[in-house]
C-alpha positions in Angstrom: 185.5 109.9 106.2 182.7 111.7 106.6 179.5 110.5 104.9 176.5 113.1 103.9 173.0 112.2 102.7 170.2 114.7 101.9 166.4 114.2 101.9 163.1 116.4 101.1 163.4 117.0 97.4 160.2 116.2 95.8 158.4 117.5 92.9 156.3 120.6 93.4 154.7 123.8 91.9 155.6 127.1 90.7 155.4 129.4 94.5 155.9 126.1 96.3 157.8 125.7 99.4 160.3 122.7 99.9 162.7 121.9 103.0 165.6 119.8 102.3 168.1 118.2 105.0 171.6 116.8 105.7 172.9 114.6 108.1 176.6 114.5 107.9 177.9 111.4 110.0 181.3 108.7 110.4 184.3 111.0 111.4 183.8 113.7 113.6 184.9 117.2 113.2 185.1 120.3 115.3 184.7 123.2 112.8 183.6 122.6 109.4 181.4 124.9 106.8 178.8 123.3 105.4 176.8 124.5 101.7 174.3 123.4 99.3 175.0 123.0 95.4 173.0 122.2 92.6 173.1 121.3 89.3 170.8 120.9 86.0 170.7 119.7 83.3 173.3 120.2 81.1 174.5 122.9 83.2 177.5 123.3 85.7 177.1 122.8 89.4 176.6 126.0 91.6 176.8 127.5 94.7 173.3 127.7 96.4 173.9 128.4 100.4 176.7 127.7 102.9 177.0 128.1 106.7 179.4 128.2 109.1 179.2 125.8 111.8 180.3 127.4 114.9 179.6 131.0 113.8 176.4 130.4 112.1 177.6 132.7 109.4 175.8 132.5 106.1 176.2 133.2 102.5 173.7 133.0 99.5 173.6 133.0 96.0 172.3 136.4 94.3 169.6 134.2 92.5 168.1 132.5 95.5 168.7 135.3 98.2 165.3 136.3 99.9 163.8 132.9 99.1 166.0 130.4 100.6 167.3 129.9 103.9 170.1 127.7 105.3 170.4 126.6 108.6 172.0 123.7 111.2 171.5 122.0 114.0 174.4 121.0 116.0 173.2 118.0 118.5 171.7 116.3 115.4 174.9 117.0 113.1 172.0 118.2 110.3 172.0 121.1 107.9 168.7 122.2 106.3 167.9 124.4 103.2 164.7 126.0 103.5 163.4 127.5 99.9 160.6 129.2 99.4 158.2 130.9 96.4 160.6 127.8 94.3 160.5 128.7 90.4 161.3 126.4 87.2 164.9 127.8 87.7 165.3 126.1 90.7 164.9 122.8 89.4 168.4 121.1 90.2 169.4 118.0 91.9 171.0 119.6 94.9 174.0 118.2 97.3 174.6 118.6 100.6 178.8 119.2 101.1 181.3 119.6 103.6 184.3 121.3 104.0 186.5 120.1 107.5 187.6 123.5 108.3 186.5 126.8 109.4 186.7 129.8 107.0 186.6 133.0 107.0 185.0 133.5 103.4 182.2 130.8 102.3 183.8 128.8 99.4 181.7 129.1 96.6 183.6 126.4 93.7 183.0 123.0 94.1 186.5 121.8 94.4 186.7 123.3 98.1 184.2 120.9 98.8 186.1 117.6 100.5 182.6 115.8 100.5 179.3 115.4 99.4 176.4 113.7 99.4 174.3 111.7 96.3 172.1 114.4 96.0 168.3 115.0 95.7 166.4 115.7 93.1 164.0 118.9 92.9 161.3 119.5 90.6 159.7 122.6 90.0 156.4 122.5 87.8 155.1 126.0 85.8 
């Protein structure tokens, strides 16, 4: 098993910037792609970021590209999301997940996701 738990949501203001992390930890794993999800209110979850581990490939959603940046760091088993100039649309609790494998293509559905963390809520005030 592999457990995940994210930190650094907050509540903050329209332009805003907010960093949020990962630690993955409990079974190790050689290759596995790592991605953020969200999900509002009475809305489905969705694909925000993902990253390959030993590649450091990355993939983005269309509505965060330019503002967000994903990134890891391997000694500490962590996975960061960076976002920046945050709008109301962004407001989401957002997951930290894992996928034990490498791709080739960054999954983008939720059910390629083996695991994921509780989630952290983020709050973006207008």
């Amino acid at each position: 098993q592999v457990q995940l738990e994210e930190s650094g949501g907050g509540l903050v203001q329209v332009g805003d910037s907010l960093r949020l992390s990962c630690v993955a930890s409990g079974r190790t794993v050689s290759t596995y792609t790592f991605a953020w999800f969200r999900q509002a209110p009475g809305k489905e979850r969705e694909f925000v970021a993902g990253i390959t581990w030993s590649g450091g490939r990355t993939h983005y959603a269309d509505v965060v590209r330019g503002r967000f940046t994903i990134s890891r760091e391997h000694a500490e088993n962590m996975v960061y999301l960076q976002m920046n100039n945050l709008k109301p649309g962004d407001t989401a609790v957002y997951y930290c997940v894992l996928r034990p494998e490498a791709v080739v293509t960054i999954p983008i559905q939720p059910n390629e996701y083996e695991y994921w963390g509780r989630g952290t809520q983020v709050t973006v005030s207008s």
